[in-house]
Structure formats: C-alpha cells, structure tokens
C-alpha positions in Angstrom: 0.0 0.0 0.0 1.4 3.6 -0.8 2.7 5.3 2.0 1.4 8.7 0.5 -2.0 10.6 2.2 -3.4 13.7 0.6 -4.8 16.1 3.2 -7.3 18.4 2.3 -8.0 21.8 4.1 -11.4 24.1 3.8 -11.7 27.5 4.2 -12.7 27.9 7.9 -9.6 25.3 8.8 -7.2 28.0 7.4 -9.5 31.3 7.9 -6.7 32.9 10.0 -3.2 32.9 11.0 -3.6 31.0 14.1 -5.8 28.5 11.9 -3.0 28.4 9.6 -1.0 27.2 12.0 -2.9 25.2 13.9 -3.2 23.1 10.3 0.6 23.2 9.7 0.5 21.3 13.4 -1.6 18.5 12.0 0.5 18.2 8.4 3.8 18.1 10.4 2.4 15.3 13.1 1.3 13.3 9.8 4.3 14.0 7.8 6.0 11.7 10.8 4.2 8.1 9.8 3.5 9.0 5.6 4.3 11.2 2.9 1.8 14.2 2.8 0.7 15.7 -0.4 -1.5 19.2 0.9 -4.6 20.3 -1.0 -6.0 24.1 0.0 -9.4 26.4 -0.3 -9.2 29.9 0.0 -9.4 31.5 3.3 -13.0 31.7 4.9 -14.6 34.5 3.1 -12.3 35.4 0.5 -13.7 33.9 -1.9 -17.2 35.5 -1.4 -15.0 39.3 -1.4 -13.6 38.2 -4.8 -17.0 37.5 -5.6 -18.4 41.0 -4.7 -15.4 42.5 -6.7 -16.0 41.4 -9.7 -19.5 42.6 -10.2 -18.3 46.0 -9.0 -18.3 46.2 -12.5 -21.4 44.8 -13.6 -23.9 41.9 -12.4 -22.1 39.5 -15.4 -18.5 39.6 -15.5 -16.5 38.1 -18.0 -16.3 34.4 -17.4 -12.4 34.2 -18.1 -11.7 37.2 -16.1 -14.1 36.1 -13.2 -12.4 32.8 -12.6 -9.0 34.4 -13.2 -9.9 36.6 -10.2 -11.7 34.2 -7.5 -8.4 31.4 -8.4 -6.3 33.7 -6.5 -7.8 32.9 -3.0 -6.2 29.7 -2.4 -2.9 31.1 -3.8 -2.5 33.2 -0.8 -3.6 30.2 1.4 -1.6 27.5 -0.3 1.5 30.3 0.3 1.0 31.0 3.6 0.6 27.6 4.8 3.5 26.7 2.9 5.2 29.6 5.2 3.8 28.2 8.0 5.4 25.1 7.7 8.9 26.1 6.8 8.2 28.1 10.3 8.5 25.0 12.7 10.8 23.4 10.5 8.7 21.5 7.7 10.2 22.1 4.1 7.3 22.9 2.2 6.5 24.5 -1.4 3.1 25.5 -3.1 2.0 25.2 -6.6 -1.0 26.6 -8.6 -3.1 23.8 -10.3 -1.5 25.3 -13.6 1.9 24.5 -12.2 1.2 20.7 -11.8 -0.4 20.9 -15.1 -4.6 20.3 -13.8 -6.1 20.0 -17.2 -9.7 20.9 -17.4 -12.2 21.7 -19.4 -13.4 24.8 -21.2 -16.5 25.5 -18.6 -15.5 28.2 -16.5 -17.0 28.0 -13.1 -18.2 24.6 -14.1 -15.5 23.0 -15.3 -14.2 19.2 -15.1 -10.9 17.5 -14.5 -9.7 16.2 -17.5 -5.6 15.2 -16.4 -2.8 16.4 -14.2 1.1 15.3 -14.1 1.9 14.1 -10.7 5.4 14.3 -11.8 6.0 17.7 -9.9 4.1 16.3 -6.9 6.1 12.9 -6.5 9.2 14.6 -7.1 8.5 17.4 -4.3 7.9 14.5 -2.1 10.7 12.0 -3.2 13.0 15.5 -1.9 11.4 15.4 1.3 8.8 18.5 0.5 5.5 18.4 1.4 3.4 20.2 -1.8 0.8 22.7 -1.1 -1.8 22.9 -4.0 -4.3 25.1 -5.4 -7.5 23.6 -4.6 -10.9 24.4 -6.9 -8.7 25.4 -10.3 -7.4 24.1 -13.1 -6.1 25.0 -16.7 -7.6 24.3 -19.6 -5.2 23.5 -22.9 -4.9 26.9 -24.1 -3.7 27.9 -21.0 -6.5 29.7 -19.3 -7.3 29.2 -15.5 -10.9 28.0 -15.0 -12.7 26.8 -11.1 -14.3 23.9 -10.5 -17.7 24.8 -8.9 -18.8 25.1 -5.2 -16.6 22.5 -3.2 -13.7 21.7 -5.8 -11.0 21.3 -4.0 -12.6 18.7 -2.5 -12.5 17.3 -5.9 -9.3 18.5 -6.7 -7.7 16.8 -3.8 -9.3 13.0 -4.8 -8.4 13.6 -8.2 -4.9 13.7 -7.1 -5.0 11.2 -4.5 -6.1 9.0 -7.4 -3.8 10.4 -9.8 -0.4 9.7 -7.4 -2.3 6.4 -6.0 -2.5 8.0 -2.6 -3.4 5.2 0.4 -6.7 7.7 1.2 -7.6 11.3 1.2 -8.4 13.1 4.6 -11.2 15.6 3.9 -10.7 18.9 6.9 -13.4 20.8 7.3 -15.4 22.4 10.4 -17.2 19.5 11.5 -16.0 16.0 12.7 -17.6 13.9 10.6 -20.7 12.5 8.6 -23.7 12.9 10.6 -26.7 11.3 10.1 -28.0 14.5 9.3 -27.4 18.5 9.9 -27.0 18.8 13.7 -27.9 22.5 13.7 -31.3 20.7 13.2 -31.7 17.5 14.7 -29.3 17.9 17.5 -29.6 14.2 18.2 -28.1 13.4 15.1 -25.4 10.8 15.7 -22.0 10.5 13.8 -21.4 7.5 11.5 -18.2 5.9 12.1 -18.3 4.9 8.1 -20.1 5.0 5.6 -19.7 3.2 1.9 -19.0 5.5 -1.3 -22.6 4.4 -2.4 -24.1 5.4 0.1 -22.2 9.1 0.5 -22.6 9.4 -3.5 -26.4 9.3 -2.4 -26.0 11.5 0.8 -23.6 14.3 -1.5 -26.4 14.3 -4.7 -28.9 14.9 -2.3 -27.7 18.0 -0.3 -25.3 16.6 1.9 -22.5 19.3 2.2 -19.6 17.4 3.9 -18.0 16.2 0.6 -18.9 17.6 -3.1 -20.7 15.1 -4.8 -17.8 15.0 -7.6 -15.3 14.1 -4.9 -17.2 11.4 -3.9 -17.3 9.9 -7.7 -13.6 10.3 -7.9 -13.4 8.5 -5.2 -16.1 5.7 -6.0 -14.3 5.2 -9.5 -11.0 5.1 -8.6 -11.3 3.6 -5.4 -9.4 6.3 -3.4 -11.0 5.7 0.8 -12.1 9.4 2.1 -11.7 10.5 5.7 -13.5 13.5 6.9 -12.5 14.9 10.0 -12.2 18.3 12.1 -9.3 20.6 11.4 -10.3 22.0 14.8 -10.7 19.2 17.2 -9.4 15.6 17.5 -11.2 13.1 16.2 -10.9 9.9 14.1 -13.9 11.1 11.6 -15.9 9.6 9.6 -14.4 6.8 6.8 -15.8 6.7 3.1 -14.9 3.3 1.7 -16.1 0.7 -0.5 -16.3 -2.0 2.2 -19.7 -2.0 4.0 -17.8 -4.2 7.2 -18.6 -2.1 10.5 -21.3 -0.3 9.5 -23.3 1.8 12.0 -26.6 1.4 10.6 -26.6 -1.0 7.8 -30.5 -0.2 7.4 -30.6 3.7 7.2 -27.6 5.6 7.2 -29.1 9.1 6.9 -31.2 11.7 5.9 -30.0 14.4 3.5 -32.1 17.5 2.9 -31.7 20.5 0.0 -33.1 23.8 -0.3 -32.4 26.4 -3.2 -34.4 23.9 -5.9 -36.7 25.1 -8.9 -39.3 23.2 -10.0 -40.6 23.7 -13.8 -43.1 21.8 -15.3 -44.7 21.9 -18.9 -48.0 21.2 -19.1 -49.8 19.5 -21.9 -46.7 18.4 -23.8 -47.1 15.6 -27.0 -46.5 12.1 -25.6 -44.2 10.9 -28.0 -41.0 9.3 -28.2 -38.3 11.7 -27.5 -40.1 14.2 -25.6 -37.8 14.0 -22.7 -34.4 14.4 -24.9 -36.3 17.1 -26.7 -36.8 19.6 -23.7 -33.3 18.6 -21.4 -31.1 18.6 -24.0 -30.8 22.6 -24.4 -30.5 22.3 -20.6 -27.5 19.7 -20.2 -26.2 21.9 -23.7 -25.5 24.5 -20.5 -23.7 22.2 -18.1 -26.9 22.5 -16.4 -27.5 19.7 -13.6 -31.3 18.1 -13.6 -32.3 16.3 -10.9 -35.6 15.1 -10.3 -37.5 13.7 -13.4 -41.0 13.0 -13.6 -43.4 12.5 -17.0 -47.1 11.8 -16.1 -49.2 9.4 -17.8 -50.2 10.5 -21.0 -54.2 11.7 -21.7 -55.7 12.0 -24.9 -51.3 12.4 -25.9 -50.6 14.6 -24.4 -48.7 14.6 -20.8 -47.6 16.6 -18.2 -43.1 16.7 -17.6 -41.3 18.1 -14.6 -37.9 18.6 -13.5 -35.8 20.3 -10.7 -32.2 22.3 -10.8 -30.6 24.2 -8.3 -32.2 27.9 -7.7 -29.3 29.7 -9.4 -29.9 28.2 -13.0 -33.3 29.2 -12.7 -34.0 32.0 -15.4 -31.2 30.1 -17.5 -33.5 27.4 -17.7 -36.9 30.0 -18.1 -34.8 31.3 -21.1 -34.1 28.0 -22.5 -37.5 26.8 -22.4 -39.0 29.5 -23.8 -36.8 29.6 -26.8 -37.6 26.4 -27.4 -41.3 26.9 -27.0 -42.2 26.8 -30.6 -40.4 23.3 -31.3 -41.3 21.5 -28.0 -45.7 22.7 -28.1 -46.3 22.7 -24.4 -49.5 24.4 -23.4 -47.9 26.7 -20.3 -45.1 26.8 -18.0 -45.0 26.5 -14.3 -42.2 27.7 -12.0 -42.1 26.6 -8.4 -39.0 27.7 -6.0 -40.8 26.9 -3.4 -40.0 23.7 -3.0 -37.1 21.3 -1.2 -36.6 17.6 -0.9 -35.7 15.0 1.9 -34.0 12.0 1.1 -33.9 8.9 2.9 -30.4 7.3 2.2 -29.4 3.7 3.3 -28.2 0.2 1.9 -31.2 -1.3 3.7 -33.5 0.5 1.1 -33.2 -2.3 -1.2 -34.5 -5.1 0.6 -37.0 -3.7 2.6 -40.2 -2.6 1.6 -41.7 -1.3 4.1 -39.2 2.0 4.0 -41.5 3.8 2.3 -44.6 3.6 3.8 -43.3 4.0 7.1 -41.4 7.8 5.5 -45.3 8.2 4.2 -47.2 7.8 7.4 -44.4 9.9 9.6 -45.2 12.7 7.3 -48.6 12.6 6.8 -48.8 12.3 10.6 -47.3 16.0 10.2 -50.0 16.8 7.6 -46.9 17.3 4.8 -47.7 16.9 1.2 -45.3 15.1 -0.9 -45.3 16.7 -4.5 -42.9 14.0 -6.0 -41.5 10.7 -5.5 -38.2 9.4 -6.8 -36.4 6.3 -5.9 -33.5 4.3 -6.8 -32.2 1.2 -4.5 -30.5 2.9 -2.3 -32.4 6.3 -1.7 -35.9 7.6 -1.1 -36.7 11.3 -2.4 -39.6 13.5 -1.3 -40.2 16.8 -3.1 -42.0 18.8 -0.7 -43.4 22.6 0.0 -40.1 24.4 1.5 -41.3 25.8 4.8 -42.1 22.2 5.6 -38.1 21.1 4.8 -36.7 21.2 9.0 -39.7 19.5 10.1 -39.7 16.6 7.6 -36.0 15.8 8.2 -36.8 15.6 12.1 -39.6 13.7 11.9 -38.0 11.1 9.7 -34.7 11.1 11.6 -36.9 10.1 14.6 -39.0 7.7 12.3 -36.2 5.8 11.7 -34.4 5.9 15.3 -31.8 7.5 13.8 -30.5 8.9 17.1 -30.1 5.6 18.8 
C-alpha cells in the first residue's frame, strides 16, 4: 500500500493565522508516519469578497476574467501555509493547479478534471517536501485558468489522491464527521463511524455538504478511501470506503435535505417518443444539472413533464424553455422555488419494503404533502413545499431511530 495521504484543508480550517498554524501542526504530526501531499481552499470568506469585486463592474463579469480573479484565494492560502510550515521546520512548497499541469475543461465555473502530471508532486515528495496545491482550479489547454464549482477542492484533492495512488484522502473541514444529518437541526443526530461511497454518492447528490458530490465519484471510480475529519478538534472522523464491514446502521444511514431547488413543469406536452431528450437537451447543452424527473401518464397524448435544478440556474432554464417553446408545443409553463426535498439514504433501502410507507405515514402524521417521489435502491426522495423542509427531516430522523 502507498505510504502517501493527501490532506485536504477548507476555508474555515485556514480562515486565520492561528488556523494556519494550527493546520501546519496536523500536516507536520502526519508527515511523521506518511508522505503528505497538501490540497487548499481559499481563506474563509475570501472567496465571497472576490465575488463581490467582480461585479463592482457589472452583475455578469466576463467568465475568463471572473475565474482568473476568484483562483487567487487559495494562492494566498496555499503560500502561507507553505510559510507556516517552513516556520517549525517542515520544508514545504506551493503550486497553482497550472503549475502541476490540472487539465480541465473549457466551462469556467463549471469545469471538469480532464488530467494532471503528478510528476512535480512525486518529485517534491521524493526531496522530502510536502506540496501545497491550489484547490478548486485548473487550466484548460490553451492555458487559461478555469474553477471547478462550489466544493472543488474537494475534488481537486481526490483527483490527485487517485492520480499519485494516494493510500486515502483526509477531507478537513469544520465539523467532525458525517452525521446522520445536519446537527444544527436535529441535535440528536449521531455520527457515522463509516459509511460506503454508495451510500455518501447518495447522501452528496442529495444536499449533503460534507463532501462535493464530484469528490465522492472520484473517489467511488477510482477507489481512493475518504476520511472526513475536524481541522479544529481531534477526532478519528468519519471513513468513506467501498467495504460496507462495521457499518453503524446498515438499514438507514441518513437523511440528506436541499433547499435552493426550482421546480418547472410543462403542461400538456405531445407524448411521443423523444419528448424527454427534446426539452433537457438545451439544458445539459448548459452544463446545467437536472435532478428530479418525472413525466405523467399521458391523456388523450398529451402529458404533463417536470424537473428540478438548483435555484441559481433558474432563469437560464426559463430562457431556454421558452426559446424552445415553438419546437417543443407545451400548453404553459410553471415555476415553483418553493419547493425542497428530503431524502432517505441507506443500503437497507433495497431489501425492505416497508421503508417507504413507514417515511409516508411519519409525514402525513405532520399533515406534509409530498409533490414527488423518486427512488432508486438505495435512496428515497420527497419533493415537498419548502417551509415544511426542518420538520420533515426531524420527523423522519426520529422515524427511523436515527439517534439511537
């Protein structure tokens, strides 16, 4: 087994100088036992300043120019820590994702992972240095930088953990763990001593916000184990792994929960074959995520088809549509963003049936109206009215004796 971790660090874990420090404390203790490749956010906040800087000139900046800007975050992080560790006597050196050649594609603010050359990395640590990288960015082939999306250096880190053949990546952040749910609102909830990578790929696609979703399936294909833990307390996490051996809860593992959702739905569209590709194709042309899916039965041909995306691609997607009224025929649009869903996440899903029922009467029970239902073996989704969202997840995290 490869005696090489990669260590990834999140904004609030190196939001100050005494958090910078703190962190260099934790890389130099595990730069004792293994090799130690560093992955970095930008500081707690900067990102969002960066943000507010570039519309100073206008609500739509430049793509290019707008990821050029926000990339520079985690270069002052990934140099500081870098500082930090040459401090109490850890040789250390950062790179930009550019540097170690991150290959990406064109979509900025969306873009993907495409390559990287580890050859920088491995020879940093073959010299006794621990590498400090840019975390979130990449460069496409004509040489301009592009980010990854909300979480990417989460992604960025198990890219490279796969990429070098890393034994695992440990995932720092603010709180200790995977938790059967939010905390802030079940307090009860418990932390999961592991978890398997198909269950978190469920947990991460349906709100979960303790890994990026892409990290996860990064992970899942390569097989690269993830360890979240707390940059700020001591802890031994929680362990992301193919292997399902000491599971918690092998029936439920959790309950996931996301707000920010649109829901659009064309009425009266023609049942035909098609229909579907027809009206999310323009949509996915965007790099546009689509979640939920639902196409009624047909009457007299004609049906009823709706979908969800996240909040901030919602007058994208109103565009879109009604460009392409004329070629789709539907009879009128509706636009809900009122709406969130609750997912019921577990391994156990698939061989008991009475999961669902049991979700329907605790919520009913509560007099909450499920909109739409979408299942797959391993997850249970409930598109519901929004103001209902903190009382569904705490009555089905107490449904399923989730605290115990």
């Amino acid at each position: 087994m490869s005696d090489i971790i990669v260590q990834k660090f999140g904004g609030t874990s190196v939001g100050s100088d005494e958090r910078i420090s703190a962190v260099a404390e934790i890389i130099k203790q595990a730069n004792e036992k293994e090799r130690v490749v560093v992955v970095v956010s930008a500081m707690s906040g900067e990102t969002n300043r960066l943000i507010g800087l570039a519309k100073t000139f206008g609500d739509n900046p430049d793509t290019r120019e707008f990821d050029a800007l926000i990339s520079t975050g985690e270069k002052v992080s990934a140099s500081l820590l870098a500082m930090a560790l040459s401090s109490i006597g850890i040789k250390a050196k950062s790179f930009s994702a550019s540097q170690i050649s991150m290959k990406t594609t064109n979509q900025h603010s969306k873009a993907k992972i495409i390559d990287i050359d580890g050859d920088k990395i491995l020879a940093s640590l073959a010299e006794g240095i621990v590498p400090i990288i840019t975390g979130f960015q990449g460069i496409t082939e004509s040489g301009d930088i592009t980010t990854l999306g909300r979480g990417g250096s989460d992604t960025t880190a198990v890219a490279i953990a796969a990429h070098i053949k890393a034994s695992r990546c440990d995932i720092y952040t603010d709180v200790d763990g995977v938790y059967t749910t939010d905390p802030r609102i079940v307090p009860e909830a418990k932390k999961l001593k592991s978890i398997t990578m198909e269950e978190m790929l469920e947990m991460a696609g349906q709100g979960a916000k303790v890994v990026q979703i892409r990290a996860v399936e990064f992970a899942n294909k390569y097989n690269v184990p993830i360890r979240v833990l707390s940059s700020f307390e001591e802890g031994e996490g929680t362990l992301i792994s193919l292997k399902e051996e000491n599971m918690e809860n092998a029936l439920i593992s959790g309950i996931a929960f996301q707000k920010d959702l649109t829901k659009f739905t064309l009425h009266s569209v023609s049942d035909k074959p098609g229909i579907a590709y027809e009206i999310l194709n323009p949509v996915n042309d965007k790099e546009i995520g689509v979640d939920v899916i639902v196409q009624n039965v047909s009457v007299n041909g004609k049906t009823d088809f709706t979908f969800t995306v996240d909040s901030e691609d919602e007058e994208e997607v109103k565009k879109i549509l009604e460009d392409e009224r004329t070629d789709i025929e539907f009879e009128d649009l509706e636009v809900d963003n009122n709406i969130a869903k609750v997912s019921i996440v577990g391994a156990g899903i698939r061989s008991n049936a009475g999961i669902a029922s049991k979700a329907f009467k605790a919520l009913a029970a509560e007099n909450i109206n499920i909109q739409i239902i979408s299942t797959s073996e391993i997850k249970l989704t409930l598109v519901i009215e929004e103001k209902y969202l903190e009382l569904a997840v705490r009555t089905l995290h107490k449904a399923f004796n989730l605290d115990k």
